[in-house]
C-alpha positions as CSV (number, residue, x, y, z in Angstrom):
1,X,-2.9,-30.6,-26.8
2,X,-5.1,-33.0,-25.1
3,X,-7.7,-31.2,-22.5
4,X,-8.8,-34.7,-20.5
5,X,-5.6,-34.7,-17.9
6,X,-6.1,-30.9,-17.3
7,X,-9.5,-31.3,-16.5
8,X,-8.9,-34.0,-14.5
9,X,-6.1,-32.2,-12.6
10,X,-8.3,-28.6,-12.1
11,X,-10.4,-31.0,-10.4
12,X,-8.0,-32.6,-8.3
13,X,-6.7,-29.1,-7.4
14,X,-10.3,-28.1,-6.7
15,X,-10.8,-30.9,-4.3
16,X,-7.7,-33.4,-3.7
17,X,-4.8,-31.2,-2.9
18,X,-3.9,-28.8,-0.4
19,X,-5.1,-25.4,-2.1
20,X,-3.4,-23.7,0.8
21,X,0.0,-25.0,0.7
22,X,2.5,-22.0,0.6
23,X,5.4,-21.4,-1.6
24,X,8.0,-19.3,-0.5
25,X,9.2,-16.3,-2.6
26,X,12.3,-16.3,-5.0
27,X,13.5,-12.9,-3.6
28,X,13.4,-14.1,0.0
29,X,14.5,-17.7,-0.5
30,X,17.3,-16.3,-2.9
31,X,18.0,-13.7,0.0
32,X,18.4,-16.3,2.9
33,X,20.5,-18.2,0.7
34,X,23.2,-15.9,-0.6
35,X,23.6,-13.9,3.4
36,X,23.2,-17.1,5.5
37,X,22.0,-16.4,9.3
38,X,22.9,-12.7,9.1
39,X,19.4,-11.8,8.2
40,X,18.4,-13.4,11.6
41,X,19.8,-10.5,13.6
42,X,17.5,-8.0,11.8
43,X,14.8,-10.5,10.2
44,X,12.0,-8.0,10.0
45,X,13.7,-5.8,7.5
46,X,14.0,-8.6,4.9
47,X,10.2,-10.1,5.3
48,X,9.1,-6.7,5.1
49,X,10.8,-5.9,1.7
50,X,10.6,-9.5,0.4
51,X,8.6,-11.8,1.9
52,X,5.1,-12.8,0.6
53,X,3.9,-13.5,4.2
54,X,1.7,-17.0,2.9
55,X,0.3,-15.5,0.0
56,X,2.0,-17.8,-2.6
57,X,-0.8,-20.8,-2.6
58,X,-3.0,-22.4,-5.2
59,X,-6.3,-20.6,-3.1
60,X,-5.1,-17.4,-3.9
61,X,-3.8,-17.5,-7.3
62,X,-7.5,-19.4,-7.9
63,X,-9.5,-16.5,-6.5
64,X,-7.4,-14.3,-8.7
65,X,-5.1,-12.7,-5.7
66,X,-2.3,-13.3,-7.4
67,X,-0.9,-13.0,-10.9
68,X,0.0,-15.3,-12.9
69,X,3.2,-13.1,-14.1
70,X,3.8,-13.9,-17.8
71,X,0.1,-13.5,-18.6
72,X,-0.1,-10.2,-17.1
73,X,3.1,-9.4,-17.6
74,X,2.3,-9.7,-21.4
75,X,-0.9,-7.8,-20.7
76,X,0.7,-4.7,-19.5
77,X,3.1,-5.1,-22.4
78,X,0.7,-4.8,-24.9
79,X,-1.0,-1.9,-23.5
80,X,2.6,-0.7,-23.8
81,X,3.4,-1.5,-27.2
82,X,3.8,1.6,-29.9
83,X,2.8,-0.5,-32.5
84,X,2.2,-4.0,-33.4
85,X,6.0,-4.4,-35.3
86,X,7.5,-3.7,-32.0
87,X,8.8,-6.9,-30.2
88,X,7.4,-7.7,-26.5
89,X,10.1,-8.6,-23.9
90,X,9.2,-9.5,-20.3
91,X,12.4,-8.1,-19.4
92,X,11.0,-4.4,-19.8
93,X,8.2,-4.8,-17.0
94,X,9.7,-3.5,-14.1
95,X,9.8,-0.3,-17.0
96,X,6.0,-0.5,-17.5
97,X,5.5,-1.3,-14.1
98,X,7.1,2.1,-12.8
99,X,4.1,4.2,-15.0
100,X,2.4,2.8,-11.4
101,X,4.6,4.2,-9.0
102,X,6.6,0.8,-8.3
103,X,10.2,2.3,-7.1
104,X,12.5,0.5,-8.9
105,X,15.7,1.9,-6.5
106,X,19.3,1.3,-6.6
107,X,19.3,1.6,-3.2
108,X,17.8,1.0,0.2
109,X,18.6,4.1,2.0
110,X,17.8,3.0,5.4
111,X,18.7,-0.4,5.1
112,X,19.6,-2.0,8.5
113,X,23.3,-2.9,6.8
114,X,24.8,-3.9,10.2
115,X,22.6,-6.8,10.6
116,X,22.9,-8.3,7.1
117,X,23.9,-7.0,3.8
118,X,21.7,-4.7,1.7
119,X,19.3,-7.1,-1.5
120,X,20.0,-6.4,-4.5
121,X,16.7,-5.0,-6.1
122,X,15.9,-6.4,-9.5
123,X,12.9,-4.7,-10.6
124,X,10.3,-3.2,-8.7
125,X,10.3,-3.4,-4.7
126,X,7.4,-4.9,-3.2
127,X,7.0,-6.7,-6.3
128,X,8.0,-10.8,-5.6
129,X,7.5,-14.1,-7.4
130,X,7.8,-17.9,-7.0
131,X,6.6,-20.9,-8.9
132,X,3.6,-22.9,-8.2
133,X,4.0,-26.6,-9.4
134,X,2.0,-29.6,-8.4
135,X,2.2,-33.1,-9.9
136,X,-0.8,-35.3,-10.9
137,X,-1.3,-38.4,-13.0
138,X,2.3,-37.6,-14.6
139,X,1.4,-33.9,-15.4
140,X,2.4,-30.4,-13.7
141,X,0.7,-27.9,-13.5
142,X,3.1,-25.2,-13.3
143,X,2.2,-21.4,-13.1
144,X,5.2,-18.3,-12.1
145,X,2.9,-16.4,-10.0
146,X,3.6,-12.5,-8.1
147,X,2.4,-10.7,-5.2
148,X,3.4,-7.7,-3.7
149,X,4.7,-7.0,-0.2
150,X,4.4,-4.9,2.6
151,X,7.4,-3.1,1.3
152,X,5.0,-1.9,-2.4
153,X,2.8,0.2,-0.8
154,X,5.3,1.2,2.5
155,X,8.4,2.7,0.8
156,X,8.9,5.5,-1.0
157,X,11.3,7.3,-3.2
158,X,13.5,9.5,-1.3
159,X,14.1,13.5,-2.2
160,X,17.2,16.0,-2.4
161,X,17.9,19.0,-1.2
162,X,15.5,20.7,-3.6
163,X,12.8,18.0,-3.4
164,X,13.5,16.4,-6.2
165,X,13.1,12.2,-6.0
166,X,15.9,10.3,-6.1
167,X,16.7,6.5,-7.1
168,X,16.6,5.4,-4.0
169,X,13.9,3.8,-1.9
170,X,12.9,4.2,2.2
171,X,11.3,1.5,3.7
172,X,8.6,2.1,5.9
173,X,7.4,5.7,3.8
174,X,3.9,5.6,2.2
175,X,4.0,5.2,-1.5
176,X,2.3,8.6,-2.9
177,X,2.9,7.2,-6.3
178,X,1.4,3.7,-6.4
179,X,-1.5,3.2,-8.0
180,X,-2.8,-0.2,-7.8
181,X,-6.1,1.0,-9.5
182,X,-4.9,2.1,-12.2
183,X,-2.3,-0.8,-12.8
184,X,-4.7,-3.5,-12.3
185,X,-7.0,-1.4,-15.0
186,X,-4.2,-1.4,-17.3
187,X,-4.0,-5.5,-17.3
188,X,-7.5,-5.6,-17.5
189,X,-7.7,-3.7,-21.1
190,X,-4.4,-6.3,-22.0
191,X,-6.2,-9.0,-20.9
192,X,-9.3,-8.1,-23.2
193,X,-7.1,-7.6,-26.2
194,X,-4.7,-10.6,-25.5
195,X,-8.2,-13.1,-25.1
196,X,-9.8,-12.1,-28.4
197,X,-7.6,-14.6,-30.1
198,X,-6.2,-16.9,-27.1
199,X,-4.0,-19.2,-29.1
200,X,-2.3,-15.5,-30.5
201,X,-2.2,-14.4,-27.1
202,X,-0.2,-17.5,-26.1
203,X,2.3,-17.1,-29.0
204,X,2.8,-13.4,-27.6
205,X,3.4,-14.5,-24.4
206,X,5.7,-17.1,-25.7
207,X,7.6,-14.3,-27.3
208,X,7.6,-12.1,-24.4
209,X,9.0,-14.8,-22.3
210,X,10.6,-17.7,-24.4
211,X,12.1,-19.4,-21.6
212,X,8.2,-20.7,-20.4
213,X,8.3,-24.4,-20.1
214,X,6.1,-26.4,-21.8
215,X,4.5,-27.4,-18.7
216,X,3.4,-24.0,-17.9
217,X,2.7,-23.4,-21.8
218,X,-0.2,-25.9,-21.2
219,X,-1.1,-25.2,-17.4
220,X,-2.1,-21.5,-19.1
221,X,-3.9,-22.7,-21.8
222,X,-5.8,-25.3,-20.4
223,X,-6.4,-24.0,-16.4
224,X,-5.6,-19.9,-16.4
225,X,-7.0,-18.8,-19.7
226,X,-10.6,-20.6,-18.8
227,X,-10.0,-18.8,-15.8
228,X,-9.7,-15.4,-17.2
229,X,-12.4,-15.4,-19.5
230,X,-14.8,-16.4,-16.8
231,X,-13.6,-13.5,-15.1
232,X,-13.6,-10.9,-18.1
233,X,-17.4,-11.8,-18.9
234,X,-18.0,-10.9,-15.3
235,X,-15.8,-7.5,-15.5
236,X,-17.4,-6.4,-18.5
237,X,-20.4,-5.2,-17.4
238,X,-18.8,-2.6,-15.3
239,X,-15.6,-2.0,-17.5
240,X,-13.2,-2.2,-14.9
241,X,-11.4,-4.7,-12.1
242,X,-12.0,-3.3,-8.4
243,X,-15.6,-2.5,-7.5
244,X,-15.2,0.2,-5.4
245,X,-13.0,3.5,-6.1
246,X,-9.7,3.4,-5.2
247,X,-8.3,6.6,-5.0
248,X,-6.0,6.9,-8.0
249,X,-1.7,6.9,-6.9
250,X,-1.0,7.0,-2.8
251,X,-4.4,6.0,-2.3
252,X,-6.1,3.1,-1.2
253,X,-9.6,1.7,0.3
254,X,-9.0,-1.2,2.4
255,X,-12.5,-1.1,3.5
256,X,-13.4,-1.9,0.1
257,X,-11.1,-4.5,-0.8
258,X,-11.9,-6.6,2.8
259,X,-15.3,-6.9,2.2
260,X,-14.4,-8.3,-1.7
261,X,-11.9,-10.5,0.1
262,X,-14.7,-11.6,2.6
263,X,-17.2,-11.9,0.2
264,X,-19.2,-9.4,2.0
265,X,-20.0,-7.3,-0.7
266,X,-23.1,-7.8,-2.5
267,X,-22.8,-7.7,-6.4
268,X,-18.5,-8.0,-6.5
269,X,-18.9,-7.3,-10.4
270,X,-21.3,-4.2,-10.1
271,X,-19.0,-1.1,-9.0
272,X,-20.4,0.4,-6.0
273,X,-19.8,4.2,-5.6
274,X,-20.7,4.4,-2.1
275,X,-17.8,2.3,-1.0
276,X,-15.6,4.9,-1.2
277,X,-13.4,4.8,2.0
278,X,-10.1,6.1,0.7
279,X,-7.3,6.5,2.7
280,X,-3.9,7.9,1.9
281,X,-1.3,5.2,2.2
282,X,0.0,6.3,5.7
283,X,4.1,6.5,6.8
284,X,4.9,3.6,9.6
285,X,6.9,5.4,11.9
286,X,6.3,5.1,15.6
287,X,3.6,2.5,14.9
288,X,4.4,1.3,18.6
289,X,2.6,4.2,19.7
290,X,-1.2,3.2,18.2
291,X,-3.7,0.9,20.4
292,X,-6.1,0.7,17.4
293,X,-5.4,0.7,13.4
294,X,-6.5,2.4,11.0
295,X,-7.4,6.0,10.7
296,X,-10.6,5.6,12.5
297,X,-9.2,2.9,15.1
298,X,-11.6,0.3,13.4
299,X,-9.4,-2.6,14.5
300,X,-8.4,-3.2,18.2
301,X,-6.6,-5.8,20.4
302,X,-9.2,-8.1,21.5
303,X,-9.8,-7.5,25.4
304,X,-7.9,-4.4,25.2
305,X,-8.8,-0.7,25.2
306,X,-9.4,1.1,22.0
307,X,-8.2,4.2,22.4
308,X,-5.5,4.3,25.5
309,X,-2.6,6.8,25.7
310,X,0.8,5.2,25.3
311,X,4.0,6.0,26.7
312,X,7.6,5.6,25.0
313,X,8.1,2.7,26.9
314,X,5.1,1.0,26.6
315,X,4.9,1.9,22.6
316,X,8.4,-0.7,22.6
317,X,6.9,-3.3,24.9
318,X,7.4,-7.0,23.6
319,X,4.1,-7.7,24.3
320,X,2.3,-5.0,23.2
321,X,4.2,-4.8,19.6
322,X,3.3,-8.4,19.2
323,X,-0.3,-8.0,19.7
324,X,-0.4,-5.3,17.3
325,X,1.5,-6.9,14.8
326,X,-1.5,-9.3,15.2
327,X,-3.7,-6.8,13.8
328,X,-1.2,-5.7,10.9
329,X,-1.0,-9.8,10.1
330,X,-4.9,-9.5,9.5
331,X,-4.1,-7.0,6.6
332,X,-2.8,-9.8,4.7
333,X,-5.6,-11.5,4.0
334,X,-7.1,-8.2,2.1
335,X,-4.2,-6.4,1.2
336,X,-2.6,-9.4,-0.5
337,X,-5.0,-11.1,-1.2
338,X,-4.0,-14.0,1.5
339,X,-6.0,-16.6,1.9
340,X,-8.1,-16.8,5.5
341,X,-6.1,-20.1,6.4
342,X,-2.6,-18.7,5.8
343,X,-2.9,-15.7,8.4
344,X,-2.6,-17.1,11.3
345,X,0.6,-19.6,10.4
346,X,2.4,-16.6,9.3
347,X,1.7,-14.3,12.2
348,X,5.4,-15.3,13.3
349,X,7.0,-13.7,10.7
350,X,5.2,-10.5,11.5
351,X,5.7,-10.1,14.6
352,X,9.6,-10.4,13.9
353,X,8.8,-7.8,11.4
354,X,7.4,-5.3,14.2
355,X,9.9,-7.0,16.9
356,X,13.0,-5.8,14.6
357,X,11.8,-3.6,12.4
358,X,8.5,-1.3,13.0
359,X,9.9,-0.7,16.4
360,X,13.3,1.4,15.4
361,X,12.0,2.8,12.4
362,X,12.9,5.8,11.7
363,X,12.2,9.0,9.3
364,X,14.4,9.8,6.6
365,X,15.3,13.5,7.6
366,X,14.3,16.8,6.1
367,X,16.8,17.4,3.2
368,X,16.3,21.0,2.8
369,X,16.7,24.3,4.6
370,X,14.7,24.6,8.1
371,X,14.5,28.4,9.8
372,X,15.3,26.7,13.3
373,X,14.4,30.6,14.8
374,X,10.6,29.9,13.5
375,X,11.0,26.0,14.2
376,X,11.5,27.3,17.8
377,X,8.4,29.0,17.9
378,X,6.3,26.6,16.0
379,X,7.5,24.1,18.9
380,X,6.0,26.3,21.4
381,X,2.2,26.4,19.1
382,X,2.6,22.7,18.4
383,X,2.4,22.3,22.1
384,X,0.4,24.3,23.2
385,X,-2.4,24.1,20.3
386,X,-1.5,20.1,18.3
387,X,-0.2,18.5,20.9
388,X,-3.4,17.1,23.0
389,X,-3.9,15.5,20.0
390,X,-1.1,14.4,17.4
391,X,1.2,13.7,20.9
392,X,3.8,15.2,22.6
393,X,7.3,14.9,20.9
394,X,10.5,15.5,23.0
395,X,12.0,18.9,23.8
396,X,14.3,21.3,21.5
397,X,14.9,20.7,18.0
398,X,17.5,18.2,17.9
399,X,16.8,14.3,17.5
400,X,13.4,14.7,18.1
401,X,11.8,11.5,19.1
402,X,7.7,10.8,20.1
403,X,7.2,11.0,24.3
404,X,3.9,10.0,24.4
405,X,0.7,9.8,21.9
406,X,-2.9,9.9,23.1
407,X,-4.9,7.9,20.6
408,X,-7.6,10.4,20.6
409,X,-10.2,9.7,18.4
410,X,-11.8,13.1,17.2
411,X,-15.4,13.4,16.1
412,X,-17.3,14.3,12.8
413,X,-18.6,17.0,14.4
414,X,-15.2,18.6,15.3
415,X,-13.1,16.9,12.6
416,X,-15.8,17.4,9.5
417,X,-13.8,15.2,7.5
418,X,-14.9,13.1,4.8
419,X,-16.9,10.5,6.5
420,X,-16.9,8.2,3.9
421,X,-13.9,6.0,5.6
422,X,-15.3,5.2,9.3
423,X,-19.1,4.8,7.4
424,X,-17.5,2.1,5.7
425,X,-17.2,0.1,9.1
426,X,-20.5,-1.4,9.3
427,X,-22.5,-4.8,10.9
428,X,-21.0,-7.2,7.9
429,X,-17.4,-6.1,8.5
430,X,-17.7,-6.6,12.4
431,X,-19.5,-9.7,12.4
432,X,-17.0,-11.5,9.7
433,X,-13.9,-10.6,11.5
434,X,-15.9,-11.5,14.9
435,X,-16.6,-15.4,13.4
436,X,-13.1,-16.4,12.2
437,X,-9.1,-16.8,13.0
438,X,-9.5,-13.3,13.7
439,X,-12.0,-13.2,16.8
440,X,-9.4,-14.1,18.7
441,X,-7.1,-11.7,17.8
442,X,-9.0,-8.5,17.0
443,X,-12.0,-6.2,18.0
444,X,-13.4,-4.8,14.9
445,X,-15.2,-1.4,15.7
446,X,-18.6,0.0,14.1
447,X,-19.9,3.0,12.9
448,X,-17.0,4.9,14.7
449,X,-18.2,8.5,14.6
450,X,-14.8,9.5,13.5
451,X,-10.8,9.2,13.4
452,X,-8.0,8.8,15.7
453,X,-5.8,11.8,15.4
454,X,-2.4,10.7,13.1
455,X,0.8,10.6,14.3
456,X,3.0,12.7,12.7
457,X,6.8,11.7,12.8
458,X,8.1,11.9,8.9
459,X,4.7,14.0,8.3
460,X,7.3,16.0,5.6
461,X,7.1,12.6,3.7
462,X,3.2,12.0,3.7
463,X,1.8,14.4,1.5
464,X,-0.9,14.8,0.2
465,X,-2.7,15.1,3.6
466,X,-5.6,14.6,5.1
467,X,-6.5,11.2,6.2
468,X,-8.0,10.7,2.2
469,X,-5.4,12.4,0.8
470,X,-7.0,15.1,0.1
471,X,-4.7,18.3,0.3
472,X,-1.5,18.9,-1.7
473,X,0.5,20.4,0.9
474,X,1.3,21.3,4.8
475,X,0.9,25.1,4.1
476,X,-2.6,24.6,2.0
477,X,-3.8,22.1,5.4
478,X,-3.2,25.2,7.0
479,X,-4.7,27.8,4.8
480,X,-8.2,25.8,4.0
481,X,-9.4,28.5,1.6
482,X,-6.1,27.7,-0.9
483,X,-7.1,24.1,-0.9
484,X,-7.4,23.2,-4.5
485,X,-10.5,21.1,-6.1
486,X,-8.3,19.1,-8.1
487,X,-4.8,18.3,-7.8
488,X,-2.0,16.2,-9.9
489,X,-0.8,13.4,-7.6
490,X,1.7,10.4,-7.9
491,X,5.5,11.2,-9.1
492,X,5.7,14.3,-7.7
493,X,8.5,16.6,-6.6
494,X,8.2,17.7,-2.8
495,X,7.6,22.2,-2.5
496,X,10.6,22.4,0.3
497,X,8.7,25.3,1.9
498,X,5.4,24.7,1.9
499,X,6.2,21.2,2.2
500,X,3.9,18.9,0.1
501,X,3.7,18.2,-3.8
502,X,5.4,20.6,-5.8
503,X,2.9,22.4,-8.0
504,X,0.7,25.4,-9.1
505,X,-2.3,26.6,-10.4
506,X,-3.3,26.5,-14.2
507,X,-6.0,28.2,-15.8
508,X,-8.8,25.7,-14.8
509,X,-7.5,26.1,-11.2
510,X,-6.4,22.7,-11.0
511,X,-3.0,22.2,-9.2
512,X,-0.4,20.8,-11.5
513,X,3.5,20.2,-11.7
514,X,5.6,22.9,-12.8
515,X,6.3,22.8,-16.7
516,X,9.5,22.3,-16.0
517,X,9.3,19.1,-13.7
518,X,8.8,15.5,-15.4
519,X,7.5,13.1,-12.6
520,X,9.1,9.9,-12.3
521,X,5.7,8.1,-12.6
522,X,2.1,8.4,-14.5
523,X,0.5,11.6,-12.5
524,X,-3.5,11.2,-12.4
525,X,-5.8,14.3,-11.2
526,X,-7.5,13.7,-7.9
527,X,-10.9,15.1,-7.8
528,X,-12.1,16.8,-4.2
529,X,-15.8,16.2,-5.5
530,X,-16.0,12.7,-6.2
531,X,-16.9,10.9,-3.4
532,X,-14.9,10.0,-0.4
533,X,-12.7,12.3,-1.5
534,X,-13.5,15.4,0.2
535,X,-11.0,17.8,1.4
536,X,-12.8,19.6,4.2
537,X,-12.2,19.1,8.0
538,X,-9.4,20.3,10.2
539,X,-10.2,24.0,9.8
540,X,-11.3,25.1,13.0
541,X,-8.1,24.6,14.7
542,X,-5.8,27.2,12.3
543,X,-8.6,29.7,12.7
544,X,-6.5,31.7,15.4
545,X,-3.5,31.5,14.2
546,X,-2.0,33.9,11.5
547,X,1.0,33.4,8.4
548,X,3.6,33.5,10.5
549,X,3.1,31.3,13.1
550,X,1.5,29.2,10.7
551,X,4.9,29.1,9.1
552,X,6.9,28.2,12.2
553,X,4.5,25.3,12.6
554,X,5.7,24.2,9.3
555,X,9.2,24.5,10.3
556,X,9.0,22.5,13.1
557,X,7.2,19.7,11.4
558,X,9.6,19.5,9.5
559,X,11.7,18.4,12.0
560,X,9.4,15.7,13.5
């Protein structure tokens, strides 16, 4: 192998080509291909689930975004491996890759099947690749890279009638299983053991993948491995890949990961307790409603109120979905790691996600038994107590659909919730999104003093809740003194009646799956004491009710 042409070519990547050229997707291009101009009827549906919305480009995969897949494929295989006799074979990822609350589905249950036919899903959804291949002085550098989509952390499995998951995936549902910390920890302990020996590491990869040209064979060895063991000297001071808390599965900080994206946070390979804004990965439906995202409101339509009331009508104006699919665009720069010069180009394609998508999503329905006598009354206290905030929802309890939705942001003072989140909001965040392709599309907020009330269509899907995630089930929210301290999350079965993760108390008084219950995915224990992850706040308002009109609330959320 000779290293001069590599070195040559990481330079002329570095500075002669365009770094930001974007590849498309397999799963998309493949899609478009095999359906024809059907998916144009309904194109939102299919970037949503498959589209990598400009993050395929050499910028991306260089700032490590990306991942090159056989190299962390083989990673997470080896953390995987019983023993060192056992073979590796790329082909069980998407296996591995479910431990992390990736849905692998059979089926898209609210696929938009009219408009085009239903992808076939091979391996995890949300999970895409393509190949990256330039040509220089008569070599390639060629890399298979992967990304996630919007669909990874916006779908989830989808439950029977006695809350049990099923194989079979909802688009537009926050994932309460994903956990992108922990998977991205797991290929960081690969990645140590795979670079003790590097030429091993590249026979094992070799192994797990035979098919690997040559020319990628090299463009590892000589341009990615360098790469990574810059990187893993860096890590290994604070033994770990994000440097910020996550959350653990249905749990995110985007707070955190912006300001690593932005290169706004000082020290990005010390980890930083204090930047611990977690959020719970929220549900999409009756996004049209919101005149800010985020739970706090922290991003805004430039020259446009904050925090304004919206009607039906005007939640499903043109205009107004298109400027807030502006602000959802913005979320790929962080969120998939995007780099800043392919936002704006694919704005397009998100807009046709909101345009034909966002904007007739709907909630997949609750499977099990409602008490419509205490629904009925739980209508009239939703009203009369919920709705000034959470919005008013259309009379009865049949095909209940959002009227109107306030925006309201509520104080600390009232709310007491974990403050960690809106804190995180501060001068560097405001000014960076105030001096870019952003300015013009966004008014970043600071130090908000709070968070916008949630909307809560599908709110039977969300748990835990909580804007952190904080609280296991409806019926606990309600009752704040049953509020465990630590709780099992991701993988979970849904308690039809109290309506939230399926569980109980051990002898530690932790909150754990029944014995008889074997999650789908790798459970961790969320901690209420660990910062950012409090689960106080939203107590006052349950004060004057007792249990049983606290249970006909729960009935008619159900319904919503």
């Amino acid at each position: 192998m000779k290293t001069i042409p590599f070195l040559s070519l990481l330079l002329f990547l570095a500075f002669g080509c365009d770094m930001d050229k974007s590849y498309e997707g397999f799963e998309i291009r493949d899609y478009k291909e095999s359906v024809g101009q059907k998916y144009t009827s309904n194109p939102g549906q299919a970037f949503f689930a498959m589209d990598s919305l400009g993050s395929f480009s050499l910028t991306s995969l260089f700032a490590v975004n990306i991942l090159p897949i056989k190299i962390y494929g083989t990673a997470l295989l080896l953390m995987d491996q019983k023993s060192e006799s056992e073979g590796l074979d790329g082909k069980r990822l998407p296996t591995v890759m479910k431990k992390f609350g990736f849905i692998q589905p059979a089926k898209i249950a609210n696929w938009d099947s009219e408009s085009s036919p239903e992808p076939e899903i091979e391996g995890s959804l949300g999970f895409i690749h393509t190949q990256i291949e330039q040509q220089f002085l008569g070599k390639k550098f060629s890399v298979e890279v992967a990304n996630i989509t919007c669909a990874a952390c916006h779908s989830s499995v989808t439950f029977d009638q006695n809350g049990i998951p099923k194989n079979e995936a909802w688009l537009g549902a926050g994932n309460s299983s994903l956990n992108l910390d922990g998977f991205l920890q797991e290929i960081y302990y690969g990645l140590v053991k795979g670079m003790k020996d590097p030429r091993h590491f590249l026979t094992q990869i070799r192994e797990a993948y035979p098919d690997m040209s040559r020319d990628e064979e090299l463009t590892i060895h000589y341009a990615i491995f360098p790469k990574i063991q810059k990187a893993l000297k860096q890590y290994k001071k604070m033994g770990r890949v994000l440097p910020f808390p996550n959350g653990g599965p249905g749990h995110t900080n985007g707070v955190g990961a912006f300001k690593r994206a932005a290169k706004i946070l000082k020290q990005p390979f010390t980890f930083h307790s204090e930047e611990a804004g977690v959020v719970g990965i929220p549900n999409l439906m009756d996004k049209g409603f919101r005149s800010s995202y985020t739970i706090d409101g922290a991003y805004g339509v430039a020259g446009k109120p904050r925090y304004k009331s919206m009607t039906k009508e005007e939640a499903r104006d043109p205009q107004h979905l298109n400027e807030m699919s502006h602000l959802a665009a913005f979320f790929s720069y962080s969120a998939m790691g995007n780099s800043l010069n392919n936002v704006e180009p694919n704005i397009p394609k998100v807009e046709k996600i909101f345009a034909t998508f966002v904007r007739d999503l709907k909630p997949h329905k609750f499977p099990g038994q409602i008490d419509r006598l205490k629904a009925s009354r739980g209508e009239q206290i939703y009203k009369q107590s919920c709705s000034g905030c959470h919005g008013i929802y259309s009379e009865g309890l049949d095909e209940i659909e959002l009227q109107s939705f306030p925006n309201k942001q509520v104080a600390q003072a009232l709310m007491g919730s974990d403050p960690y989140r809106w804190k995180g909001i501060d001068q560097s965040v405001v000014d960076f999104s105030n001096q870019n392709v952003f300015a013009k599309y966004i008014d970043a907020g600071k130090e908000l003093g709070g968070y916008t009330a949630p909307i809560l269509t599908g709110i039977w899907f969300k748990a835990p809740y909580l804007h952190n995630g904080s609280v296991p089930t409806l019926w606990q929210l309600l009752n704040p003194e049953l509020r465990p301290k630590k709780f099992l999350m991701g993988g979970h079965a849904i308690d039809m009646v109290d309506v939230g993760i399926k569980g109980e108390l051990n002898t530690l008084g932790e909150y754990v799956y029944p014995s008889s219950y074997t999650p789908w995915s790798q459970p961790a224990m969320f901690d209420t004491s660990e910062s950012g992850k409090s689960n106080l706040g939203h107590e006052k308002m349950f004060e004057k009710l007792n249990s049983n009109e606290k249970r006909s609330v729960i009935e008619y959320l159900k319904l919503l």
